[in-house]
C-alpha positions as CSV (number, residue, x, y, z in Angstrom):
1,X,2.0,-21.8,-16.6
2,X,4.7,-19.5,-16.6
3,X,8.9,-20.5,-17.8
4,X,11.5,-19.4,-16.0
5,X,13.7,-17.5,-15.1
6,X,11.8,-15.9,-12.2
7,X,12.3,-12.7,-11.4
8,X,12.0,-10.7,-8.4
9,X,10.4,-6.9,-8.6
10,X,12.6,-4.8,-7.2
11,X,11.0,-3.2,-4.1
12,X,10.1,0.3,-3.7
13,X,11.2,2.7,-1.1
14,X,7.6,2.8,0.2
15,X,6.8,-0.1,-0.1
16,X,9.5,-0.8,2.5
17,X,8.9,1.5,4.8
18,X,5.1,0.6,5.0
19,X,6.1,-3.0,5.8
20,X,8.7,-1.6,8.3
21,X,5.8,0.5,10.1
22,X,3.5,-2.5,9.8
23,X,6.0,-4.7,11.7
24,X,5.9,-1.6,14.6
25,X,2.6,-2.6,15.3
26,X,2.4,-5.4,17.3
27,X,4.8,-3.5,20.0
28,X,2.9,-0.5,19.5
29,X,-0.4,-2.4,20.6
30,X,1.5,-4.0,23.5
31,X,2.4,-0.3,24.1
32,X,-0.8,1.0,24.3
33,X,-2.1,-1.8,26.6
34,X,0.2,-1.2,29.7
35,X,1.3,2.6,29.3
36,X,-2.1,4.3,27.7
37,X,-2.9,5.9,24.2
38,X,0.0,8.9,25.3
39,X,2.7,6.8,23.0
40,X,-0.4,7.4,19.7
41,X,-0.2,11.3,20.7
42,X,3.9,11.5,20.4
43,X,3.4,9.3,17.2
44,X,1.2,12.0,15.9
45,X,3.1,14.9,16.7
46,X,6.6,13.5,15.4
47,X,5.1,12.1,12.4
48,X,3.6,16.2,11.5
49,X,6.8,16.9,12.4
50,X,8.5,15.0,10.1
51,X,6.8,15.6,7.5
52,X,6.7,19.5,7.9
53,X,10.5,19.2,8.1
54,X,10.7,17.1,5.1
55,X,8.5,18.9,2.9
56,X,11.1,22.6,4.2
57,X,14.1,20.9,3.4
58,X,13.2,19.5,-0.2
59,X,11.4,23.2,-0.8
60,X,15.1,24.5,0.4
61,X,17.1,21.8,-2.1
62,X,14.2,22.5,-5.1
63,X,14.1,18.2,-4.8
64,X,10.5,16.9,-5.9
65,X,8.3,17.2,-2.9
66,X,5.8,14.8,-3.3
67,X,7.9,11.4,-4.6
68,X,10.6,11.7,-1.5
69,X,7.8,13.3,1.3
70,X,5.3,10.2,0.1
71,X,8.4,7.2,0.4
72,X,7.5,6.7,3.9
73,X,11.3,7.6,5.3
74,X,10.4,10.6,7.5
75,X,7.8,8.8,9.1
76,X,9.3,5.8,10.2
77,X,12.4,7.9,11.7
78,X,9.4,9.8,13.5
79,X,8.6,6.3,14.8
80,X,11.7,5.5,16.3
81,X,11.7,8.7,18.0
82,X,8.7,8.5,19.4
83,X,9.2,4.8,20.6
84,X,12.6,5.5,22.2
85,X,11.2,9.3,24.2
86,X,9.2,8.7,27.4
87,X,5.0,8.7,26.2
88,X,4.3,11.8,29.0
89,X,7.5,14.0,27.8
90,X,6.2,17.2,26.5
91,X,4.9,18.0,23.7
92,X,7.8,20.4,21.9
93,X,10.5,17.5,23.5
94,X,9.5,14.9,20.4
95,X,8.9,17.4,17.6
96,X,12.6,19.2,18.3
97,X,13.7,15.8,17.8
98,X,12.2,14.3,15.1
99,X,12.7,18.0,13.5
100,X,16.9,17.6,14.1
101,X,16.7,14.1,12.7
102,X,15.2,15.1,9.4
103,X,16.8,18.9,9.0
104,X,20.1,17.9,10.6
105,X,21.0,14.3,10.4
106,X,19.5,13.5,7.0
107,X,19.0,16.6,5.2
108,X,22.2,18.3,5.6
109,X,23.8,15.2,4.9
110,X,22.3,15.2,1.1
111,X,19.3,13.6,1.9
112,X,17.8,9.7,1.8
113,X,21.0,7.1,1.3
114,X,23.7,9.9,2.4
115,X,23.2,10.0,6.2
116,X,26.4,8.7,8.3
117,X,24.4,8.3,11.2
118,X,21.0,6.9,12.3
119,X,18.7,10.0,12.7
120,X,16.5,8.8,15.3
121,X,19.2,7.7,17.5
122,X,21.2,11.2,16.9
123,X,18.0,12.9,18.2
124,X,17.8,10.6,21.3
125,X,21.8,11.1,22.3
126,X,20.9,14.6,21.7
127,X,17.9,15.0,24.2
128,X,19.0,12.8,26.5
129,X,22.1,15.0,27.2
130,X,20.2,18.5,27.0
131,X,16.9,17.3,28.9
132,X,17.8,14.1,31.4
133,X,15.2,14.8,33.7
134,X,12.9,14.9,30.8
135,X,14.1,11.8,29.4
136,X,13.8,10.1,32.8
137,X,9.9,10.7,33.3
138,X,8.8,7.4,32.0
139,X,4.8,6.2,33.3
140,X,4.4,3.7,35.8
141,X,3.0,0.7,34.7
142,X,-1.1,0.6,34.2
143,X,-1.0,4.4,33.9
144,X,-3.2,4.7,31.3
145,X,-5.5,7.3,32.6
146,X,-5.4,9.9,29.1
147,X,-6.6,12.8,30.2
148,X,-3.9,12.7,32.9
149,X,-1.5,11.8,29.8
150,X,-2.8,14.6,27.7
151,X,-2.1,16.8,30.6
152,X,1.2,15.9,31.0
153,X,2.0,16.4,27.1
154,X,0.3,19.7,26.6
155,X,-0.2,21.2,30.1
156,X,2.1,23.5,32.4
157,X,2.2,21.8,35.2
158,X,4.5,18.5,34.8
159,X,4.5,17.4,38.6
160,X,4.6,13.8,37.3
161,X,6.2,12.2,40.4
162,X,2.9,10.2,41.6
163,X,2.6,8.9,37.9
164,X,6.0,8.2,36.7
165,X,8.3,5.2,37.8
166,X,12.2,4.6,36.6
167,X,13.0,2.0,33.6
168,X,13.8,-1.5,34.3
169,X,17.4,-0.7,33.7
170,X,18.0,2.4,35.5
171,X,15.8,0.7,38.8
172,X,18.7,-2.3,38.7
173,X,21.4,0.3,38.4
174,X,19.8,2.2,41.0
175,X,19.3,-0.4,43.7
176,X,22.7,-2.2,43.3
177,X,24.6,1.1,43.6
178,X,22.7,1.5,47.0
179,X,24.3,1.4,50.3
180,X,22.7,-2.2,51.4
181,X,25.4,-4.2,50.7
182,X,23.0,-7.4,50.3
183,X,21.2,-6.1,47.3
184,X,21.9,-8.1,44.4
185,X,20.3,-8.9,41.1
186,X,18.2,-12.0,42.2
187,X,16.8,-10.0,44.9
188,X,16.0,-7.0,43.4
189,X,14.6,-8.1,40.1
190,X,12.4,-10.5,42.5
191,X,11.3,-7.6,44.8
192,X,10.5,-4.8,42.9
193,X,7.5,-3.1,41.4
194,X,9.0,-2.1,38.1
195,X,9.9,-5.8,37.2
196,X,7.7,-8.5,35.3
197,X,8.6,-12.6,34.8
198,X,11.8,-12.1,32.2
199,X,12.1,-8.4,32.3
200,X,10.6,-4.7,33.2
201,X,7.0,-4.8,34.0
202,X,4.7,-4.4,30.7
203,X,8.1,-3.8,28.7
204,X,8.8,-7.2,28.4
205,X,5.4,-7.6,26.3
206,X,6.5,-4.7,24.2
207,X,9.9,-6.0,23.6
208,X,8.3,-9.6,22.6
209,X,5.8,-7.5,20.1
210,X,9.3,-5.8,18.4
211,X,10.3,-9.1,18.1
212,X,7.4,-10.9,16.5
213,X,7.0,-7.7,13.5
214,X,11.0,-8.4,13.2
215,X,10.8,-11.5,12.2
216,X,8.1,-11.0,10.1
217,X,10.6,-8.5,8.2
218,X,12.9,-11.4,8.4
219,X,10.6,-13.2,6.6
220,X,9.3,-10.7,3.8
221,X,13.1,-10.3,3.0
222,X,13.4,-6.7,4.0
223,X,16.0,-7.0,6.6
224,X,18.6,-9.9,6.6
225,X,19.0,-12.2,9.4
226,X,23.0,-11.0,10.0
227,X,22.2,-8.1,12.5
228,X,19.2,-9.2,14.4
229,X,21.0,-12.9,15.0
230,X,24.4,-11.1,16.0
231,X,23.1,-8.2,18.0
232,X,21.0,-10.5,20.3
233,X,23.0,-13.4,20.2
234,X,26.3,-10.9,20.8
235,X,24.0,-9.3,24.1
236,X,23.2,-13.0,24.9
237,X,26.5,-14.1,25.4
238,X,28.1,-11.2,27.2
239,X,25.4,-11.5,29.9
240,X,25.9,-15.2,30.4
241,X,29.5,-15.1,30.5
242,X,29.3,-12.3,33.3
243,X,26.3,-13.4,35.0
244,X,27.9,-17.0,35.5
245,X,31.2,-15.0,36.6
246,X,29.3,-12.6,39.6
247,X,25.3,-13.2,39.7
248,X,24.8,-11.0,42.3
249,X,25.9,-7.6,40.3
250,X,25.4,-9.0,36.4
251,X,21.7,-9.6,35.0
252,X,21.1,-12.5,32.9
253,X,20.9,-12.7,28.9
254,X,16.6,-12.7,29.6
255,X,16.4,-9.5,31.5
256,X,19.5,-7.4,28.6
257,X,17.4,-8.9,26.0
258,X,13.4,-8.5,26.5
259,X,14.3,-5.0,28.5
260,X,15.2,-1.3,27.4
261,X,15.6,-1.1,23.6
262,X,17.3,-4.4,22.7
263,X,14.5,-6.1,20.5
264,X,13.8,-2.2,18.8
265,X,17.7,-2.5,18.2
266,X,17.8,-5.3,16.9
267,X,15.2,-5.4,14.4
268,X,14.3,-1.9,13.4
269,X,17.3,0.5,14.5
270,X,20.3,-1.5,14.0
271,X,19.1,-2.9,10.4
272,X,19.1,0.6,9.1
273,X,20.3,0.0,5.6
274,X,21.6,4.0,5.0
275,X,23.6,4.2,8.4
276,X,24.9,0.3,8.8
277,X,27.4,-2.0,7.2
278,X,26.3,-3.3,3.7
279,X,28.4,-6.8,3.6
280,X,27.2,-9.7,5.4
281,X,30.4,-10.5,7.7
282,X,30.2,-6.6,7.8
283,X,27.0,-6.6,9.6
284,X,27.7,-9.4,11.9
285,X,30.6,-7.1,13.3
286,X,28.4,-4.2,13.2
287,X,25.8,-5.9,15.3
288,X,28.5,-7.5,18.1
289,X,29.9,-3.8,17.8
290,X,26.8,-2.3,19.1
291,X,25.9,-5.3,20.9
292,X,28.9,-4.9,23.1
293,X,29.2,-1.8,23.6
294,X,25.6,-1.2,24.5
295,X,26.2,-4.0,27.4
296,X,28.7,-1.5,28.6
297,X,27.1,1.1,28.8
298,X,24.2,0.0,30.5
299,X,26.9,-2.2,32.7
300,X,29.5,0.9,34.0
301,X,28.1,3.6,32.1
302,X,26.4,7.3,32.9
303,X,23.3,6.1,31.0
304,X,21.1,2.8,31.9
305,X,20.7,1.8,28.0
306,X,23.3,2.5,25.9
307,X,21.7,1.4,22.7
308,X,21.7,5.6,21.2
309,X,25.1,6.0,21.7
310,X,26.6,2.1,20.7
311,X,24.9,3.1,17.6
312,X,26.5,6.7,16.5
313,X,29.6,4.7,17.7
314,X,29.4,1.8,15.3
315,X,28.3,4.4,12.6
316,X,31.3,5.8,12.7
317,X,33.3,2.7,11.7
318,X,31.0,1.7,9.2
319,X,33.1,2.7,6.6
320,X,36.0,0.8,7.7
321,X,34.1,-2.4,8.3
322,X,33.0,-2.4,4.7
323,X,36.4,-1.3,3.5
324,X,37.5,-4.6,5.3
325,X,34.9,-7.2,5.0
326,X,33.8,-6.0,0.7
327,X,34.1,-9.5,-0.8
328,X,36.4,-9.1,-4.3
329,X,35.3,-9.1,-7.5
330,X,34.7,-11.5,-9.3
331,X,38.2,-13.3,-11.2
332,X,39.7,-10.8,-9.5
333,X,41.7,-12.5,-6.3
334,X,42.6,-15.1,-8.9
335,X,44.3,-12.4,-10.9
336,X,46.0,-10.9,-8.4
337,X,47.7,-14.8,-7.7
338,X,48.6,-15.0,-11.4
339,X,50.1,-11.7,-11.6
340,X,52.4,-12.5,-8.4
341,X,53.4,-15.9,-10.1
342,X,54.7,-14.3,-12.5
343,X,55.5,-15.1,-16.2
């Protein structure tokens, strides 16, 4: 029998990120189920492409190849990317993104722990500015034909309008911005094809998957509970309040949380240790941040989720909100009273 103390071994890098991709799964299958093998495809491609940028950069910065390309960093960003592009976008679309994540956003930034800003979500704001059609060519539910898939990645012809259907989110924005002036959110969400029981169609099965693996990395202690509880809870309560204020524009805290990218957010984009706030009360604020804004966005903004860009956003006061919220040293706050009693 063994004394203590008790010790815990620090964990490694890979070990991390293998636990983070583990936790992917259960969407991922969820994934494959409604919308077809297409989404295993761009997982493929982004993740060669990740690590063919990886393996150029550390060449370029004469950094030992194999202990940084095996930690398993490049190819969870190539995850991300891949699980926030459309399954049927073409083929080049994913592997320019993944490719300005790792070169761009991480690389030129020193590397693993120096990035400002989450690379997965730089190369979605990115895309989605340059290609919005592209971006907007997401399949229609039970397409899961994959030669008709494969066709779309790798072929010519991209003719995809019998196929392709618009997001949960952008459908709702859609139909209430339409000229019948009795369309509101009870009766759309109850009348169209794109919609399931609590959100979009197939989605909301996805979004439940990202949540079980996140709070299974809850539970092996590689994120914290602080920015999964205050993104959702944050998204939660700015949909009640406005949904009890006007029901007929406003969606309900359900539909914002088990549609778009909310639970990916939450869990596995959000938590990003490099990019995010490092204090407890500093992720809290970090997670309302993007929380709020991202209900904004998808509320009165250009885009239907604004998840990408409430993300850059918050990065950019990440700094401040650890400036703000570092809790002092130890003895020191009681040193500072001393020295302003006086002698």
């Amino acid at each position: 029998m063994n004394n203590s103390p008790y010790f815990r071994q620090p964990a490694s890098v890979r070990g991390v990120m293998l636990k983070v991709l583990a936790a992917l799964l259960p969407g991922l299958a969820a994934y494959v189920w409604f919308f077809g093998a297409a989404i295993l495809v761009q997982l493929a491609l982004c993740s060669a492409a990740a690590l063919a940028g990886e393996w150029a950069m550390l060449a370029i910065r004469k950094k030992p190849v194999w202990l940084f390309l095996s930690d398993g960093s490049a190819v969870v960003t190539a995850w991300l990317v891949a699980l926030t592009f459309p399954p049927i976008a073409p083929w080049w679309l994913g592997i320019m993104a993944t490719l300005f994540a790792i070169v761009v956003v991480k690389h030129l930034y020193g590397g693993l722990g120096q990035n400002p800003f989450n690379p997965a979500m730089a190369a979605y704001c990115l895309m989605i500015v340059a290609y919005p059609q592209i971006m907007s060519q997401w399949p229609a539910v039970g397409f899961t034909d994959f030669s008709t898939q494969l066709t779309a990645i790798f072929g010519p012809d991209r003719h995809l309008d019998a196929i392709t259907m618009a997001t949960p989110l952008d459908a709702l924005r859609t139909q209430l911005h339409t000229a019948d002036a009795r369309a509101t959110v009870a009766g759309i969400l109850g009348s169209h094809a794109t919609f399931g029981n609590i959100g979009g169609k197939g989605w909301e099965w996805v979004a439940l998957g990202y949540l079980i693996g996140g709070v299974w990395l809850v539970r092996q202690r590689i994120i914290t509970w602080h920015i999964p509880t205050a993104f959702l809870a944050t998204l939660a309560a700015i949909a009640t309040i406005a949904s009890l204020a006007n029901p007929a524009v406003f969606a309900g805290p359900v539909f914002q949380a088990f549609t778009g990218g909310a639970m990916l957010c939450a869990f596995f984009i959000a938590t990003d240790p490099v990019s995010g706030a490092t204090t407890p009360r500093g992720k809290l604020i970090f997670a309302a941040g993007i929380a709020l804004l991202t209900w904004i966005i998808r509320t009165f903004g250009a885009y239907p989720d604004g998840i990408a860009f409430a993300t850059l956003l918050m990065n950019l006061c990440v700094p401040l909100i650890d400036m703000h919220t570092q809790p002092p040293v130890f003895g020191h706050k009681k040193d500072e009273e001393e020295d302003k009693k006086g002698p």
